[in-house]
Phi, psi and omega in degrees: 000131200235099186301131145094320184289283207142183197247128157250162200222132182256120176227149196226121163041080179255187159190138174252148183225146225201069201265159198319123168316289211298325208226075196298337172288008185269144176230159167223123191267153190211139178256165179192166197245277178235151188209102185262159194213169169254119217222100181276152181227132175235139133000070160352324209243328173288306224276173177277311189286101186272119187295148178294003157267343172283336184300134173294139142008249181343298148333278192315321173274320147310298186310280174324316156315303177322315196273338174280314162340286190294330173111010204241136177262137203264044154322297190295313189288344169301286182291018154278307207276321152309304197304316187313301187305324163273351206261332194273337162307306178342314190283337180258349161308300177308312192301325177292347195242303189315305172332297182300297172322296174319308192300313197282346174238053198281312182315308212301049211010185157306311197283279177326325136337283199280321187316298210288299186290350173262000176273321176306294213318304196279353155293310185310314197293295181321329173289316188269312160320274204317301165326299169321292163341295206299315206272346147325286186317346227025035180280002159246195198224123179336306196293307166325274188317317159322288176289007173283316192306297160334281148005279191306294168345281171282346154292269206336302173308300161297342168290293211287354185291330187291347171228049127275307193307291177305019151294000000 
């Protein structure tokens, strides 16, 4: 182990077995006494290189600029970028939806309640995953696909405000 480098590895009375580049139905075998190789390890804390949740806005949109640049189409960072924005929303979409709910189901107890809100909370996830999914792949256009969940949400919220109101 070489810090910081990488791992070399010592192998003694081998054989690589391998297939032909030029002819993939081809295996090509190499027999060996000793034979050593270097296996680089980068440094976590080192690389350069950021995943897209780590990555900033600002990052995200470059990285799209880059891709259009090239001529390549950026879904997933669209949609990185979407989500962030609907996922931040999210906690005043519940409060909008909950409000109503709590008054009208005032009767029902607790237990009718905590049911009802983990029944929205895992339709929603499933609505904004799934979305997300469709606008990765590009079979919706990122902003959409993110946000139909939302979307759905908050029409919900406002239909029960519009029939508390009418009471």
């Amino acid at each position: 182990y070489q810090e910081g480098r990488g791992l070399t590895l010592m192998l003694t009375q081998g054989r690589i077995e391998q297939t032909d580049v030029s002819a993939p139905e081809r295996w090509v075998n190499t027999d060996f006494k000793q034979y050593q190789f270097f296996i680089p390890l980068e440094d976590s804390q080192a690389s350069s290189e950021r995943s897209i949740e780590e990555m900033d806005n600002r990052e995200l949109r470059r990285e799209i600029a880059s891709l259009k640049s090239k001529g390549l189409p950026s879904p997933i960072q669209a949609c990185q970028i979407q989500l962030r924005w609907a996922l931040a929303v999210t906690p005043l979409l519940f409060a909008l939806l909950g409000i109503p709910l709590a008054i009208r189901l005032q009767r029902g107890g607790r237990s009718i309640g905590f049911g009802l809100s983990l029944l929205i909370v895992v339709i929603y996830y499933v609505m904004i995953m799934g979305g997300t999914a469709l606008g990765q792949r590009g079979s919706w256009p990122p902003w959409i696909a993110v946000w139909a969940g939302t979307i759905i949400l908050l029409e919900t919220a406002f239909f029960f405000y519009w029939r508390m109101s009418r009471r």
